[in-house]
Structure formats: C-alpha cells, structure tokens
C-alpha positions in Angstrom: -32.3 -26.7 3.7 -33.0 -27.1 7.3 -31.5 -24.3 9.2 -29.2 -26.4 11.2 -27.3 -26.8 7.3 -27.3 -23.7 6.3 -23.8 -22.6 5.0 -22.4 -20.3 7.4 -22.5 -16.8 6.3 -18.9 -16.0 7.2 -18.1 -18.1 4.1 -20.3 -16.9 1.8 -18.5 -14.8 -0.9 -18.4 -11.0 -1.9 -18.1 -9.0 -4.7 -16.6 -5.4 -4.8 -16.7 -4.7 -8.6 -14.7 -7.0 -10.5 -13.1 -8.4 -7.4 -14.4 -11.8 -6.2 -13.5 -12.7 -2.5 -14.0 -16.4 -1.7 -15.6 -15.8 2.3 -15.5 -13.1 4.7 -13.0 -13.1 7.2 -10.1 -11.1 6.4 -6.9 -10.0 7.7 -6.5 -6.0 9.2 -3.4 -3.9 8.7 -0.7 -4.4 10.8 2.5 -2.5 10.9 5.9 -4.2 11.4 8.5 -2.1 11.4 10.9 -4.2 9.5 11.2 -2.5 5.8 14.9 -0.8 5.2 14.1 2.8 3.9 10.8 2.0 2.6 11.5 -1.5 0.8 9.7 -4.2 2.1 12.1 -7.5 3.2 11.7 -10.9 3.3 10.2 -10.7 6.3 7.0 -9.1 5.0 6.5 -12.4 2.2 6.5 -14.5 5.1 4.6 -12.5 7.1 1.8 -11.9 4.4 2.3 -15.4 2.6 1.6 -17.6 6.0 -2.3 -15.9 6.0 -2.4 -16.8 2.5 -1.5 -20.1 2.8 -3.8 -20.2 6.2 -6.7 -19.2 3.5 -7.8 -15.7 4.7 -10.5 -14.4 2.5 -8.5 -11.2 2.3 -5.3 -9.7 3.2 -4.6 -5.8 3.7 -0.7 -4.6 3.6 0.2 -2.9 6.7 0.0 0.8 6.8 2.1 1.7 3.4 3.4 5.5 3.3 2.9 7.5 0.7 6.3 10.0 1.3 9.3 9.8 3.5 7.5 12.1 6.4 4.2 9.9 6.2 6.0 6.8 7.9 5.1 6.0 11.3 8.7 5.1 11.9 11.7 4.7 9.9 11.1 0.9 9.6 7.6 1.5 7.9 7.1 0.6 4.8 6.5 2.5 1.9 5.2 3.0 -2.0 6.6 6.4 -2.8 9.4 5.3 -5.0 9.6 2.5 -7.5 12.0 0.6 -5.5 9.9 0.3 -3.4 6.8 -0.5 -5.4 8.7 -3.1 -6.8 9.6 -5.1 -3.5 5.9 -5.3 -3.3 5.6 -7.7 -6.3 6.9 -11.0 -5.1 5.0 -10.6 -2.1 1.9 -9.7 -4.1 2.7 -12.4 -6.7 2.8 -15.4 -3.3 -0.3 -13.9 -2.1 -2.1 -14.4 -5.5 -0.2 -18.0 -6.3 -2.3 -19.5 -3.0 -5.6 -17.6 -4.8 -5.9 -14.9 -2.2 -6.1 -11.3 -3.1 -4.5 -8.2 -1.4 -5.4 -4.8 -1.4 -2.9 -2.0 -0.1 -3.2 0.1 2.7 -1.8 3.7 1.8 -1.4 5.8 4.9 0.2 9.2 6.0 0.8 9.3 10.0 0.7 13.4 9.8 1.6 14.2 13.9 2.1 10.6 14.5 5.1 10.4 12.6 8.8 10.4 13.2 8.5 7.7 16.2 10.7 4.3 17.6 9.4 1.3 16.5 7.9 -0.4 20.0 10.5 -3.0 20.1 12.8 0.3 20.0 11.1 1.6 22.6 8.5 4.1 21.2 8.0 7.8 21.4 9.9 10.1 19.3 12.9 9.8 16.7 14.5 12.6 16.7 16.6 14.4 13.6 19.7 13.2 15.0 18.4 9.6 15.5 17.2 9.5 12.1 13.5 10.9 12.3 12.4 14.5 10.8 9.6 17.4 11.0 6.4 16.3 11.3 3.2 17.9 9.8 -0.3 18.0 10.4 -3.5 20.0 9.6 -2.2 22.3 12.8 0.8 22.9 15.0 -1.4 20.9 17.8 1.3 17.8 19.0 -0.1 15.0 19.8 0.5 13.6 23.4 4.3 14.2 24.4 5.6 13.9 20.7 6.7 17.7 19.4 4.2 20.3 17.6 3.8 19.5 14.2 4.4 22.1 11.3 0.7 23.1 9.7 0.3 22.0 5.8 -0.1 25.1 3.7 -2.6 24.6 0.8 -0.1 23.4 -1.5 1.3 20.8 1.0 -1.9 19.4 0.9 -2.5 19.6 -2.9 1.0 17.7 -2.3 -0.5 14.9 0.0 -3.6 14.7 -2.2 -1.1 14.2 -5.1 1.6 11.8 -2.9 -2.1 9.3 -2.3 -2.7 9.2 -6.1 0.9 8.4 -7.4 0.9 5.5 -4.3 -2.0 4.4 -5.9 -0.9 4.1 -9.5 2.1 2.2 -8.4 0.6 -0.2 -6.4 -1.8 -0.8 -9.3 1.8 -1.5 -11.1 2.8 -3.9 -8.6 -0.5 -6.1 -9.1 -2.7 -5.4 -5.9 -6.2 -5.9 -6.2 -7.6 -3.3 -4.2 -6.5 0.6 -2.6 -7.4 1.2 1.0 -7.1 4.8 2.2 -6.0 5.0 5.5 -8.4 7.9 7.5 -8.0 6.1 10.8 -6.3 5.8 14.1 -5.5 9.6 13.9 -2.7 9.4 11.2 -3.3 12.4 8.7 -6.7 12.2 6.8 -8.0 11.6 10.5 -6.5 14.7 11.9 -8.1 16.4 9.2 -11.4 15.3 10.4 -11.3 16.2 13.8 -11.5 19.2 15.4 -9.5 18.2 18.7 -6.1 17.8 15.8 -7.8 20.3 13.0 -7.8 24.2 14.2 -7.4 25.7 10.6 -9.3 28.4 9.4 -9.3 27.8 5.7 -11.0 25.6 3.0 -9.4 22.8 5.1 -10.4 23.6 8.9 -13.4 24.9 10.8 -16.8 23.2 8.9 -17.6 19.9 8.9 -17.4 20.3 5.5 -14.0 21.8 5.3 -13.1 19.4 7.9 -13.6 16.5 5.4 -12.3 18.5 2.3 -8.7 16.1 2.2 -10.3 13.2 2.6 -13.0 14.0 0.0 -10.3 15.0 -2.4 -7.7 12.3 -2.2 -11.0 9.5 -3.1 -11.6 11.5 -6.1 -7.9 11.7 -6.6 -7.2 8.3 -6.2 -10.2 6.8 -7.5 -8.8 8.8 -11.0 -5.8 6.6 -11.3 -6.9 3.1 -10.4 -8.9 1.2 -12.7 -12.5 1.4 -13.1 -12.7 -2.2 -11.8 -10.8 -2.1 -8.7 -12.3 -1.1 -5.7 -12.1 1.4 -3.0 -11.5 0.9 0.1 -11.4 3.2 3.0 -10.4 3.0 7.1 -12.6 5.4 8.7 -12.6 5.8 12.8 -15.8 5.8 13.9 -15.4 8.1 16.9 -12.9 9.6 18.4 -14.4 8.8 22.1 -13.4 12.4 23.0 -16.6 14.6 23.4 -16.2 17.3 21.5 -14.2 15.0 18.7 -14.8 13.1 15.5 -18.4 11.6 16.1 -20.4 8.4 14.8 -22.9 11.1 13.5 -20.2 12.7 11.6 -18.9 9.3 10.1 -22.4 8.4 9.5 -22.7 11.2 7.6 -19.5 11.2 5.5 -20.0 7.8 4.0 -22.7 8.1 1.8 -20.8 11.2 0.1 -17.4 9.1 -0.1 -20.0 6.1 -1.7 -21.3 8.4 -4.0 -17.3 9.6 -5.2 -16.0 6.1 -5.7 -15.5 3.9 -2.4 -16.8 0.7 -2.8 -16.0 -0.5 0.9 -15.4 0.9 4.6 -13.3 -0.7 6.9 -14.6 0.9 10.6 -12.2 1.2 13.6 -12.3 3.9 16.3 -10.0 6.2 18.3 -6.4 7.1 17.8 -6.4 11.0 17.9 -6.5 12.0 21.0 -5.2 10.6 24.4 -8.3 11.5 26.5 -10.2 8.5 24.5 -12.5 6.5 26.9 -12.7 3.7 24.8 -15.9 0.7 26.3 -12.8 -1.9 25.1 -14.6 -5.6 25.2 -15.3 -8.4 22.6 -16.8 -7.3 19.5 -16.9 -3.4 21.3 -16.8 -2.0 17.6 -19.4 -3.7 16.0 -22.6 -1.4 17.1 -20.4 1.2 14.7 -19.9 -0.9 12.3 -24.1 -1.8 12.5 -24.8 2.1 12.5 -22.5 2.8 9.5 -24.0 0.0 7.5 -27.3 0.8 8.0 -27.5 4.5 7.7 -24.9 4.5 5.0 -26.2 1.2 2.7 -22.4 0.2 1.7 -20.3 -2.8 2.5 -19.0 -2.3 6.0 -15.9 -4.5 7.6 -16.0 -4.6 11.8 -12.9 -4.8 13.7 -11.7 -5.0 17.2 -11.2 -8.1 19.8 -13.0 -10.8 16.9 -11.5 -13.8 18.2 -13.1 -16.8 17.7 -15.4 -17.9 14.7 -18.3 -18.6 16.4 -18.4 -14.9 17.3 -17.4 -13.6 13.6 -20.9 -16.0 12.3 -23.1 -14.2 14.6 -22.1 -10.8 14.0 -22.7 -11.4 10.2 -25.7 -13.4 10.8 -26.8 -9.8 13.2 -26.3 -8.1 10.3 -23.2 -5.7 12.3 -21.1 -6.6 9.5 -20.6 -7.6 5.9 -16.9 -8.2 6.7 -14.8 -9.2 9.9 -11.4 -7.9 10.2 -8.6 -9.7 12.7 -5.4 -8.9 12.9 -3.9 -10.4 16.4 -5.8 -13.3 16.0 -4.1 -14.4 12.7 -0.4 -13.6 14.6 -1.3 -15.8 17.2 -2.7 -18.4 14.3 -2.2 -17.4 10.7 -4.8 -20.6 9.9 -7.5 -18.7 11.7 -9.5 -19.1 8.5 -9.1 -22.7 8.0 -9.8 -23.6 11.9 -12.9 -21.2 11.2 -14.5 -23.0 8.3 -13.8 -26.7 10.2 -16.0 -25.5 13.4 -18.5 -23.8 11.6 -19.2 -26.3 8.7 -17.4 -24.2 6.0 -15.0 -25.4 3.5 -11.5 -24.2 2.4 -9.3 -25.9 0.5 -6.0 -26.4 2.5 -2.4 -26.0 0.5 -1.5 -29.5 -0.9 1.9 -29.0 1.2 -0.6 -28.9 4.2 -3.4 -31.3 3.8 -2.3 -34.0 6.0 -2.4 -31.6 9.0 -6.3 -31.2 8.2 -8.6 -31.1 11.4 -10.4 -34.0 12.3 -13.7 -33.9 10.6 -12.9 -31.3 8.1 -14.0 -32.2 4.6 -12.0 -34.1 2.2 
C-alpha cells in the first residue's frame, strides 16, 4: 500500500491481555468534584457517556479514592464502600453499551488532601468546613496546606490493603482495567520522592525503600483482579525539582513494576513540589514518555497539551508513544476521536442517534 494510504497508526488497535482497544487515543483522568460523599451522580454518566458516544478508544475514571482521607476534596469520588461501587455500574454499563471500555483510576491524595474544590475556591478544608487530618509518608506539608501526620507501618499495610479492596470492587462493578494512581504528588508519589519522603524505615531513605508502597500495592492489587485484566499505572516522570523524583529513577522502576504485573504506564510529570520548573509547550511530555518506552520495553501512554490529531499520528508514528492521553481537549470536544479519524483517514463508526451530523467526507 502506497504510503500516502497507509492507515493511520493512531487507529490501529491494542491489546493489553484480554482487553481489546479499538485505536489509540484515549481519554485522561479528570477530577470533578461533583460526587456526594463518595457516590458518583448523574453528572459523572453524562460526563463519561458523551466521550463514549464521541468514540474514544478508552476512557479512565477520574481520580477514584480508595478511603475517606484519600479524596482530594469532599466532592471526589470514591470506591471504598459498596454504595459507592455500585453508583459506578450504570455508568460503566453506558460506557460499554456504545463498545468502549473503562478502566478505574484508584488514587490516595496523601498531603494533597482535605482541599476546596476550585470552583470553591481551593486551598484547604478545614475540620470545621468538613475536611480532616491529612497523612503522608512525612509531616512535610505541601505548599501552604498544613503538615500532614506520617503513616506508621501499619497505616501503610492499611493503604496497601485500602488499594486492593478498591480494586476488587471495581472488578465487581464491571471495569475493564485498574490504574494506580502514583502521579501528580498524591500518596504513592510522595512516597517516591525524597523532597515529600524523609522516613527512615523500610519505607524512606533508599531508592529502594523509596518505592517499597508502590511496589507492594501492584503485587497487592494485581492479587485481586483477574488474571486477564490489565494493569495500569500513572507514574510522574520527574518531579522537575533537582534533587526530586528523576526520569532515571522512573526509568528505572518500570521494568521492576513490569516484571510484578503492570501491563501499561500512563506517564505525566510534576505535582510534588511547588519549586517545579516545568518546559510547558505542545507535546512537552512526550521525550519522557520516548525514554520510558524505550529503556523500559512496555506499553507507554503520553500526555500533556495533545491537541490536535495531526500531532497525536506523529508522535505515534515517532515512536514517543503507544498511547495518547487528552483530557481538556475532549471537554472542549467530547468527539475529539471521531473528528480525529475523519482528518486523518481513520474510521469510527458514529452512534446511529448521530450519523447524520457526520463530517463531510467521512466514510459511510
């Protein structure tokens, strides 16, 4: 086939075990503050459903905690109870009617927790507002919010545990895939960095102590879900603090998560420390991405300012990716898939409800 024909890659399929993913541009976590103590609302089956409907290859749940004190904010939403876990079905069961699978972010903010929701005005909640005592790997606060109490060793056994019964229920509620969420400085990412990690014990000090949690809750996790399901896992690159969480480290960790279960590594950066000097510009996270893919030889996703399909082809096609991530882009145009495959010679199939809105040219 001439090369001008070729299929575009960002519509080529993937498999991750037993999970089949039609193409390759997927939709990122993003929190909305809207669930009422943990229980996700109508909003988030609308939310969710209209990028299944708009044919994304892939949809991840916003950051989902794992216990009351892991919420970023009081409107986060959670999978620590059944109630909760149960909420989740309809919107899983939508999601999978228009033939799109979903995997669940599970997430603990550690530090970061306890804070308004932005259209509340950010910073911290306090007790009398409705927030509570934060933890984290140390009593180092991040920014302005207040010092966080340190985990002992069983309140980590306790987290580790927390990640595995989150897992099991959202099996229960019919996702397809478990994402641990290691990023953006929440808990496993404190852990990991010795700007938020000052312990001196199994879990602090050593890289490899350093890495301990996040090494224990994939085993943990990976125990509970089937055998079939994939693992995925957010990892921050760097923390773009010298002295912090470094490519090299993350380059490093991978293969050892690989060889313990993940299947899949969704790359980000920053989040742990407010001295970041973050090179922010189109596609700025892909050379990470690149680095962790090749050094590590496992299925890597790229995030970060992916905007237009054009640009998610060529960073495939460069081989900086095997996935592209959006998340603001499908906000500003939950069909962000379908306009994709029309300007790059792909084909979706539209929703029979929405086939007479087709763009010009697409196929029939």
């Amino acid at each position: 086939m001439p090369k001008s024909q070729a299929p575009p890659r960002l519509f080529e399929p993937i498999q991750l075990r037993s999970l089949a993913v039609a193409h390759r541009l997927w939709v990122a976590a993003m929190c909305q503050y809207s669930a009422i103590r943990g229980v996700v609302q109508p909003w988030h089956l609308v939310h969710l459903g209209s990028f299944a409907i708009g044919r994304a290859g892939l949809i991840v749940t916003e950051a989902t905690a794992v216990s009351p004190e892991g919420r970023i904010s009081s409107g986060d939403a959670g999978i620590w109870t059944e109630e909760q876990a149960k909420a989740w079905e309809p919107v899983v069961e939508f999601v999978h009617q228009q033939e799109t699978p979903i995997a669940v972010q599970l997430a603990h903010a550690g530090r970061k927790a306890s804070t308004r929701p932005p259209f509340q005005g950010r910073g911290y909640l306090p007790a009398d507002e409705g927030g509570w005592a934060t933890v984290g790997p140390s009593t180092v606060p991040f920014g302005e919010l207040p010092d966080p109490t340190a985990l002992t060793t069983a309140d980590i056994a306790g987290v580790i545990d927390d990640f595995a019964c989150a897992a099991s229920r959202a099996v229960a509620s019919g996702f397809d895939a478990v994402e641990i969420h290691a990023a953006h400085g929440y808990l496993q990412h404190q852990f990991l960095s010795s700007l938020s990690n000052r312990r001196e014990d199994d879990y602090g000090g050593s890289y490899e102590n350093r890495t301990r949690i996040v090494r224990e809750t994939v085993v943990a996790v990976r125990g509970v879900i089937p055998d079939t399901m994939p693992l995925f896992i957010r990892l921050s690159a760097t923390d773009w603090v010298e002295g912090g969480w470094s490519l090299e480290d993350t380059k490093r960790l991978v293969p050892v998560l690989r060889a313990l279960g993940v299947d899949f590594v969704s790359i980000s950066s920053a989040g742990n420390d407010h001295r970041q000097e973050i090179p922010v510009g189109p596609g700025y996270q892909l050379p990470l991405a690149r680095a962790v893919r090749e050094s590590a030889g496992i299925p890597v996703g790229a995030a970060g300012l992916i905007t237009e399909p054009r640009q998610a082809e060529t960073a495939l096609v460069d081989g900086g990716a095997d996935v592209i991530f959006a998340a603001r882009q499908f906000l500003r145009e939950p069909g962000f898939a379908l306009r994709a495959a029309a300007e790059l010679g792909g084909f979706l199939e539209w929703p029979r409800q929405y086939r007479m809105a087709r763009f010009e040219g697409s196929i029939p």
